[in-house]
PyMOL commands that place a pseudoatom at each C-alpha (Angstrom):
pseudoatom trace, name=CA, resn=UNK, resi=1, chain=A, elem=C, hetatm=0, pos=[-10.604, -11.976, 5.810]
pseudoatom trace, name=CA, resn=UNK, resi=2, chain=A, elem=C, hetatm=0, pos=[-7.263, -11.013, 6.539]
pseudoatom trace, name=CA, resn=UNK, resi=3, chain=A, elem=C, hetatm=0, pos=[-4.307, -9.012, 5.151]
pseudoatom trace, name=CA, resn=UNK, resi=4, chain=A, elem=C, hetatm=0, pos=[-1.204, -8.211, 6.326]
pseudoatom trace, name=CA, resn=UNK, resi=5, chain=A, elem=C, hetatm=0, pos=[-1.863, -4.806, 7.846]
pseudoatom trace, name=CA, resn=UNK, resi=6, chain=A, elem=C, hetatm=0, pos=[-6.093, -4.860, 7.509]
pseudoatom trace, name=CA, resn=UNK, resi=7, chain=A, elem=C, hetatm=0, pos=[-8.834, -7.051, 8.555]
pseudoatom trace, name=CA, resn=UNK, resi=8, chain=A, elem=C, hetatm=0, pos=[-12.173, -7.087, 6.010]
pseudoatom trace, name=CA, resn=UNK, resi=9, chain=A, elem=C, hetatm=0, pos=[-15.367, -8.058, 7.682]
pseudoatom trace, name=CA, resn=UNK, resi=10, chain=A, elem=C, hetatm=0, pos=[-18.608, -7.668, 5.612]
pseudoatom trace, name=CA, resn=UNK, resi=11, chain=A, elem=C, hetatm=0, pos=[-22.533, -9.226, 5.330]
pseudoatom trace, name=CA, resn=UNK, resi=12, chain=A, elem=C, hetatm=0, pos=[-23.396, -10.301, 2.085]
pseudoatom trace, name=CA, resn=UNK, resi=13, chain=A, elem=C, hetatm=0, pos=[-26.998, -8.945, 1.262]
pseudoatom trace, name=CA, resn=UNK, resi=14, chain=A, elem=C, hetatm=0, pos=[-29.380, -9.001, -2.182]
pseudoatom trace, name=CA, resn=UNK, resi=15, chain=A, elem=C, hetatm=0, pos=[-30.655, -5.842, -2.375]
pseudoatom trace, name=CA, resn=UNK, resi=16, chain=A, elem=C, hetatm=0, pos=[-29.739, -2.852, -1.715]
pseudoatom trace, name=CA, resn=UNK, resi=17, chain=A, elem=C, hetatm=0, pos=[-26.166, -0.434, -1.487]
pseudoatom trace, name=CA, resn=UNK, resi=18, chain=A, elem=C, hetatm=0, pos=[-22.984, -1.800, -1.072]
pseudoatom trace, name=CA, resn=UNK, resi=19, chain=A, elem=C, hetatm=0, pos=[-21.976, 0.678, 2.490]
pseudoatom trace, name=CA, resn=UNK, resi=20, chain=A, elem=C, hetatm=0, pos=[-18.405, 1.022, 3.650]
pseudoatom trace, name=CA, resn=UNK, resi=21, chain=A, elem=C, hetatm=0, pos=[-17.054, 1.525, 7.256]
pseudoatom trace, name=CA, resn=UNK, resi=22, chain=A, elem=C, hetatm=0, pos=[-13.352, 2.630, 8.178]
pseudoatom trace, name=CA, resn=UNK, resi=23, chain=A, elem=C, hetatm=0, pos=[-12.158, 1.321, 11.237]
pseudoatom trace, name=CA, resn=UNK, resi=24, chain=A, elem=C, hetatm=0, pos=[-8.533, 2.634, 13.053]
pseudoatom trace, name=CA, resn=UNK, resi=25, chain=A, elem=C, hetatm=0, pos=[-8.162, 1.924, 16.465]
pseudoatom trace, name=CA, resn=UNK, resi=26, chain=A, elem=C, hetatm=0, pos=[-5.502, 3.988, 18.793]
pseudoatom trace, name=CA, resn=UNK, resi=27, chain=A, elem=C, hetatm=0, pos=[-3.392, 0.773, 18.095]
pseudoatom trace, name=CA, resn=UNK, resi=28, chain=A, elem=C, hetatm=0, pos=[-2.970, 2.317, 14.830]
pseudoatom trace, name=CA, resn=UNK, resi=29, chain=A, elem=C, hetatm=0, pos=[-1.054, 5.704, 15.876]
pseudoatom trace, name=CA, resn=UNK, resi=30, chain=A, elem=C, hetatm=0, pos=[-2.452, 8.861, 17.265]
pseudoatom trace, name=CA, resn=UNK, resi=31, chain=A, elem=C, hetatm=0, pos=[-5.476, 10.595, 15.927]
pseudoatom trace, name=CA, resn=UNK, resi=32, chain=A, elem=C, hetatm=0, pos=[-3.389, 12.095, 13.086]
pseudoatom trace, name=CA, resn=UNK, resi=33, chain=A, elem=C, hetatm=0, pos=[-2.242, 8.619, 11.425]
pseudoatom trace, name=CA, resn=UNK, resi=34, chain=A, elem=C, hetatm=0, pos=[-5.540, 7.301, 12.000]
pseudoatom trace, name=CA, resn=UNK, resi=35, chain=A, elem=C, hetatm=0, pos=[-7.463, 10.087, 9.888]
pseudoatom trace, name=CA, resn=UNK, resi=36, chain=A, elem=C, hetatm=0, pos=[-4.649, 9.584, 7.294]
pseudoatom trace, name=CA, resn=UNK, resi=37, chain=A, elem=C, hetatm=0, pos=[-5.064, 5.901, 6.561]
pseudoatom trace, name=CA, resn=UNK, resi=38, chain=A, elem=C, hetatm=0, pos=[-9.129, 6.367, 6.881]
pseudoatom trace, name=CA, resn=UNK, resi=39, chain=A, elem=C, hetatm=0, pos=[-8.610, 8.717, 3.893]
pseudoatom trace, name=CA, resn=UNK, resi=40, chain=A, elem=C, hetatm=0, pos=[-6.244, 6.724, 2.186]
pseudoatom trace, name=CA, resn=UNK, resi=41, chain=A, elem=C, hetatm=0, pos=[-8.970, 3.926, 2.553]
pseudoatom trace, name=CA, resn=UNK, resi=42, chain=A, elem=C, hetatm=0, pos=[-11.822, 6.190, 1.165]
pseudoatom trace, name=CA, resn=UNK, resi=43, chain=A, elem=C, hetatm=0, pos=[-10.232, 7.050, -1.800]
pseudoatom trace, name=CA, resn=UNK, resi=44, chain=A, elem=C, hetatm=0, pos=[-9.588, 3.763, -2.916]
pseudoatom trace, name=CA, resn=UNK, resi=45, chain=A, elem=C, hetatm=0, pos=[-12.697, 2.799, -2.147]
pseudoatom trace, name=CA, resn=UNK, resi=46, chain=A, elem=C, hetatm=0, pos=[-13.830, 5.943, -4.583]
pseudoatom trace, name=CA, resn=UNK, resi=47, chain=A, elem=C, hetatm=0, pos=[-11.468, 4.460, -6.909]
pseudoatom trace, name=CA, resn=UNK, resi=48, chain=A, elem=C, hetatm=0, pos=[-12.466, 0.567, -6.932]
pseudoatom trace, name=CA, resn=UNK, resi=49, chain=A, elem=C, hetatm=0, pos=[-15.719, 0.518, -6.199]
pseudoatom trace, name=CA, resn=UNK, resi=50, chain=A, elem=C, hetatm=0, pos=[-16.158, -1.866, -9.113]
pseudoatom trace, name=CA, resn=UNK, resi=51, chain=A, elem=C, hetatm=0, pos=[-14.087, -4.560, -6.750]
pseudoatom trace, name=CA, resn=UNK, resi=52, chain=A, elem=C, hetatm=0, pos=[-16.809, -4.599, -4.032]
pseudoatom trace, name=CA, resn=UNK, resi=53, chain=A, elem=C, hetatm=0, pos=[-19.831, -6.763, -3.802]
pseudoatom trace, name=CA, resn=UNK, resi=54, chain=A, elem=C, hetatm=0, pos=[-23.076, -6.289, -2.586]
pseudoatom trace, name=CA, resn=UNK, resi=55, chain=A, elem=C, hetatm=0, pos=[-22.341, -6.041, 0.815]
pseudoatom trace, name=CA, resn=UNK, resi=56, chain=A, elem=C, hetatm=0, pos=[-21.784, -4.300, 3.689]
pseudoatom trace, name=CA, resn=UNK, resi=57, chain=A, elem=C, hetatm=0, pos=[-18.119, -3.593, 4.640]
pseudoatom trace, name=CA, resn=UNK, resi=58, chain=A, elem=C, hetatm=0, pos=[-16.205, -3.080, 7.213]
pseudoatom trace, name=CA, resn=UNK, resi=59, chain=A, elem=C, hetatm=0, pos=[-12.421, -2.518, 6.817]
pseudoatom trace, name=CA, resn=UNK, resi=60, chain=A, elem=C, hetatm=0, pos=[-10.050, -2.409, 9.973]
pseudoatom trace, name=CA, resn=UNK, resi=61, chain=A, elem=C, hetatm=0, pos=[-6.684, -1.107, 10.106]
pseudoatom trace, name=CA, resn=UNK, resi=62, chain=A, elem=C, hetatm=0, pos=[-4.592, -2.897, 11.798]
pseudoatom trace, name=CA, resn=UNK, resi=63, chain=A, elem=C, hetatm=0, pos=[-1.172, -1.746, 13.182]
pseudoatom trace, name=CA, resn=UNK, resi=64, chain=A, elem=C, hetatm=0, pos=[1.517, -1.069, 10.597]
pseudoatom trace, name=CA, resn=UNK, resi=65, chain=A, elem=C, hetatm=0, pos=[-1.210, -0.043, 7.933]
pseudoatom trace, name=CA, resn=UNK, resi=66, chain=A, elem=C, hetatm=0, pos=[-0.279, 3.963, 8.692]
pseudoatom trace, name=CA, resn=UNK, resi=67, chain=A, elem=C, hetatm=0, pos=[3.422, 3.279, 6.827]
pseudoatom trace, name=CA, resn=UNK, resi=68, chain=A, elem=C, hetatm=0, pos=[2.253, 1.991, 3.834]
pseudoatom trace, name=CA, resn=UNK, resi=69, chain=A, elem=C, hetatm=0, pos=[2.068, 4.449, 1.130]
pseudoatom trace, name=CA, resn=UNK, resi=70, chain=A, elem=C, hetatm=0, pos=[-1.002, 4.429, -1.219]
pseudoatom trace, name=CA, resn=UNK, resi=71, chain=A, elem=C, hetatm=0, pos=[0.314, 2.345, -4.223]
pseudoatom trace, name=CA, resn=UNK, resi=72, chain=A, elem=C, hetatm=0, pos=[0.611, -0.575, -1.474]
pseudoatom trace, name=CA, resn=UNK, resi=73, chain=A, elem=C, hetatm=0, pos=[-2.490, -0.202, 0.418]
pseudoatom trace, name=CA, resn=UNK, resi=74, chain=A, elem=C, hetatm=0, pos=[-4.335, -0.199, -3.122]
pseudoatom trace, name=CA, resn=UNK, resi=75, chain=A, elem=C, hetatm=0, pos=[-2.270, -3.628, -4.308]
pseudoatom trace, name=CA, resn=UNK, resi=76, chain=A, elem=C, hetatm=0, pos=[-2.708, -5.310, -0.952]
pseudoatom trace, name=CA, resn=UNK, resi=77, chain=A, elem=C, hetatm=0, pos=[-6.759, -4.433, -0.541]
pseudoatom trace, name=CA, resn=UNK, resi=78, chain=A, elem=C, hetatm=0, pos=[-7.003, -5.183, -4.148]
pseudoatom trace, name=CA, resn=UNK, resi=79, chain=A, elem=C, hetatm=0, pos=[-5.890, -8.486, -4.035]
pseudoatom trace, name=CA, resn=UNK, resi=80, chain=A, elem=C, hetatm=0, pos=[-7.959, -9.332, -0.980]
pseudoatom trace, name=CA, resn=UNK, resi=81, chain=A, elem=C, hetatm=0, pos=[-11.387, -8.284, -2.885]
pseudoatom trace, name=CA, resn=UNK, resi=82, chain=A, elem=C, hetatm=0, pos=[-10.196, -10.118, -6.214]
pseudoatom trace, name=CA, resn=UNK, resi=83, chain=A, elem=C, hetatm=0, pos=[-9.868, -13.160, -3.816]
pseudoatom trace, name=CA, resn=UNK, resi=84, chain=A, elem=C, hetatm=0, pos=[-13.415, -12.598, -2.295]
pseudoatom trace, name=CA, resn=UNK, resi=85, chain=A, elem=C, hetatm=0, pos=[-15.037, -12.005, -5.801]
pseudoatom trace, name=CA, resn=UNK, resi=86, chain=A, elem=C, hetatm=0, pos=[-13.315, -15.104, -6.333]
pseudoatom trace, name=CA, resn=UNK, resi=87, chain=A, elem=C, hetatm=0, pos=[-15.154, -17.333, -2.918]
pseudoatom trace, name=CA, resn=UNK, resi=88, chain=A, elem=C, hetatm=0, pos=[-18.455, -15.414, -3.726]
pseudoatom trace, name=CA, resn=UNK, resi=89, chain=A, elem=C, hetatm=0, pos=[-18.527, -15.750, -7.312]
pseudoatom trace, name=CA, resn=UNK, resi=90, chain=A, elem=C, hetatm=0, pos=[-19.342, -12.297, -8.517]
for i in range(1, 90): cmd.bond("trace and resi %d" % i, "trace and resi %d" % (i + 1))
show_as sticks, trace
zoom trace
């Protein structure tokens, strides 16, 4: 699925832990605005964990992402896991 500034990939499974992955390729920004938006994505995975499935997850950053303060990363991935709650019916 994709955002505007992230791309989610993820395999559905039954049982299990839902596990998280960070992805932010040099297309991002240099090693220092990569680390930043991998935090940035951490914590609001910490904070919405409640929003994922169980899954497996994989969340990309795509170019762009490193400007967006936290408030708008949390709105814009928030959205995209209502919407896949939503497909998968969870």
């Amino acid at each position: 699925m994709h955002t505007p500034h992230f791309l989610l990939l993820w395999k559905a499974k039954d049982v299990g832990v839902t596990r998280v992955g960070f992805t932010a390729s040099k297309k991002v920004g240099n090693a220092v605005a990569r680390n930043f938006i991998k935090r940035r994505l951490r914590e609001f995975y910490r904070q919405n964990k409640s929003l994922f499935i169980l899954a497996d997850f994989n969340i990309v950053a795509k170019k762009g992402a490193d400007l967006l303060d936290f408030h708008q990363i949390s709105t814009e991935l928030a959205a995209a896991f209502g919407r896949l709650r939503k497909k998968h019916g969870h």
